[in-house]
N, C-alpha and C positions, 0 to 999 in steps of 0.2 A: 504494500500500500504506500502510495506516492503521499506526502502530503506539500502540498505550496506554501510557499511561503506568505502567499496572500491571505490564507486559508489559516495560520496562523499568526496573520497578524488582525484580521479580524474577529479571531475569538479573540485576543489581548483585548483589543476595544470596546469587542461588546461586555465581556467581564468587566472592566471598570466602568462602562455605563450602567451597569446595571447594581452594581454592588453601591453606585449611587443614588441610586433609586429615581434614576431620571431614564424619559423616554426616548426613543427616538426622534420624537416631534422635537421635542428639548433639546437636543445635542443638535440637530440639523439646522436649527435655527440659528443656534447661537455661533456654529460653525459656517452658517451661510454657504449652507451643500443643501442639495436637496433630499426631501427623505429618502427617495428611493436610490439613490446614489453610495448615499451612507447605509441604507440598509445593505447594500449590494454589496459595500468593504467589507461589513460586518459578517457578511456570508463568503466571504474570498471569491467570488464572482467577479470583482473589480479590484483592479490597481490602485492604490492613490498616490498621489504626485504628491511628491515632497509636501507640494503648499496646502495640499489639502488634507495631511497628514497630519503636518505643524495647526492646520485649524479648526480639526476633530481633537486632536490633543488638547489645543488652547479653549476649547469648548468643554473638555473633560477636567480644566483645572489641572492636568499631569504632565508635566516636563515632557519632552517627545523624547527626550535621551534617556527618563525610565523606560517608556515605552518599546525603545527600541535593543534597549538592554534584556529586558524580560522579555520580546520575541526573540532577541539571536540567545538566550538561556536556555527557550522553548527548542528552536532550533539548534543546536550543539545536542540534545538530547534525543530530540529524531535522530539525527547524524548517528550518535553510538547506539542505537537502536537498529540501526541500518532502512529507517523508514524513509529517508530521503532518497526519491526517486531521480534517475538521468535529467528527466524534467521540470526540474524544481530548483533547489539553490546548487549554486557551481562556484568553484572557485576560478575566477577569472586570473588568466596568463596574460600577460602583457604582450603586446602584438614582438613580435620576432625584430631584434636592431633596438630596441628602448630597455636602454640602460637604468632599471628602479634607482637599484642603490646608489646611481649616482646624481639623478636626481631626486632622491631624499637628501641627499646630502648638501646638495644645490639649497635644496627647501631651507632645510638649516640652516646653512651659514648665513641666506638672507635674512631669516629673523630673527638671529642673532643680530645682525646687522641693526635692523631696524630695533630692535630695542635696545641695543647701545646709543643707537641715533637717538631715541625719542627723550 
């Protein structure tokens, strides 16, 4: 059994809507998604885009980086479960010729830079 990652980041959402005892009417509005959108996250049927993620969250009152902490918890547990499907979360390779470590290290010395500067 495959599970998506969409799939569990909509049970995360709808758990803490509901353990707050608010609706989906309540959460869409204050999120300015529409119901049937946010119900669809809630069901992993739908993606949500960063922005609409940050304002399901900011509607839930929850830091989106708990949020997203206690879905990749959820997911590292599938993983050693062996539930994560080919189709589901992947760990992405860097296209072939881009050098990571050396641009992490690029990254670094810049903001080193800039907070010496600042």
């Amino acid at each position: 059994m495959a599970v998506p990652l969409r799939g569990v980041l909509g049970d995360e959402l709808r758990t803490r809507r509901v353990r707050q005892g608010r609706t989906l009417r309540q959460v869409s509005k204050e999120a300015r998604v529409s119901l049937g959108y946010l119900s669809e996250v809630e069901r992993g049927q739908k993606e949500a885009s960063s922005e609409l993620l940050a304002a399901i969250c900011g509607a839930l009152h929850t830091p989106l980086s708990v949020v997203l902490r206690s879905v990749s918890d959820e997911v590292s547990r599938f993983e050693a479960e062996g539930l994560m499907g080919d189709n589901t979360v992947r760990q992405l390779e860097p296209p072939a010729g881009i050098d990571v470590a050396g641009a992490q290290a690029s990254a670094g010395a810049r903001a080193s830079a800039a907070v010496s500067a600042a």
